[in-house]
N, C-alpha and C positions, 0 to 999 in steps of 0.2 A: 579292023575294028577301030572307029572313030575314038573311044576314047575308053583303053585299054586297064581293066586291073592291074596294077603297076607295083602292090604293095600292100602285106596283110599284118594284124597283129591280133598276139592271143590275150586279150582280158580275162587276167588271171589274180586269185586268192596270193599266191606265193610265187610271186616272176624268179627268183632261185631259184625254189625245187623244180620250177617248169624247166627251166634255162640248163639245170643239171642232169636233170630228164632227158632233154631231149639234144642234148652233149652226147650225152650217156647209149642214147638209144637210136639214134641214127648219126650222130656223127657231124651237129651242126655247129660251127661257128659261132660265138656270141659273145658279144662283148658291151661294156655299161658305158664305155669313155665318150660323153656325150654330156651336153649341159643340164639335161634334165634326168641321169641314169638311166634313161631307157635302153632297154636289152637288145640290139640289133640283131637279127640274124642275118649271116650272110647268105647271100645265093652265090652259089657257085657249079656251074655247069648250068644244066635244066632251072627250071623253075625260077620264081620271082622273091624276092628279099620281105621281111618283115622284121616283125617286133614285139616282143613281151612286154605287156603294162600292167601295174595293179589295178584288179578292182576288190575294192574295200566291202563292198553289198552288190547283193545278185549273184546270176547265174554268169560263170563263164563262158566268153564266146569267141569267136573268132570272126572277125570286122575286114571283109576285101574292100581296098579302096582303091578309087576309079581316078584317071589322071586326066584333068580339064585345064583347057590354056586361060582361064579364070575363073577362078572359085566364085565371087559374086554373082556370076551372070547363071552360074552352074545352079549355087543356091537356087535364084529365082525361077529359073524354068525348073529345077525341081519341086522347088512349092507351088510352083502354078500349074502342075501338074499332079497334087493331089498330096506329096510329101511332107513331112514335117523336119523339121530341124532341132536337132537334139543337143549339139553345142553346134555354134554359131563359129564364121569364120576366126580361126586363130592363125597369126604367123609366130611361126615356133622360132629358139635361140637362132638354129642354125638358117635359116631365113625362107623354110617352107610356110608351103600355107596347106590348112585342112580345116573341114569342117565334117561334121555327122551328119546324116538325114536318115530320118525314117521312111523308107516306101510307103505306096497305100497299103500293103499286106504288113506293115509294120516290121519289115527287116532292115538292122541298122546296113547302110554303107559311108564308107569316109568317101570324100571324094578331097583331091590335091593339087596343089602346083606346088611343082618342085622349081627353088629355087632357079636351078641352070636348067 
């Protein structure tokens, strides 16, 4: 796959009782030590790492995001291909980069460059 889901996070009411939850109920990893307290989860074995984030209004959901060797250029072919952009590129503390898009069937994905 040219450019792989790499990395999911659940927007959530309550990133605690999520993060305790699911401590609690399958046995994941998760920790806040980060610049912005976001809830990492780790991968370990199978499966890909994410992240618990508040959301303050709306429905909860869960956001897979897609890993591109430049978010700009990613944007633009996805808008010129019918997408919208829901937050625009950000590089975060620790020195990623993401943005949201909405598809044309209006499902969010993040897409990313990581750092290294």
């Amino acid at each position: 796959m040219a450019h792989p889901v790499v990395h999911w996070q659940a927007l959530v009411r309550d990133p605690q009782r999520a993060a305790s939850f699911y401590e609690a109920a399958f046995g994941w990893k998760i920790d806040d030590a980060n610049a912005l307290g976001y809830r990492t989860v780790e991968a370990a074995g199978r499966g890909i790492g994410g992240g618990l984030w508040p959301l303050p209004d709306g429905q909860p959901m869960v956001q897979l995001f897609v890993e591109v060797p430049d978010v700009d250029a990613a944007l633009a072919a996805a808008s010129a291909n019918g997408a919208g952009v829901i937050i625009p590129k950000q590089v975060l503390p620790d020195g990623d980069e993401m943005a949201v898009i909405a598809d044309p069937e209006g499902v969010a994905w993040g897409i990313m460059r990581a750092r290294t």
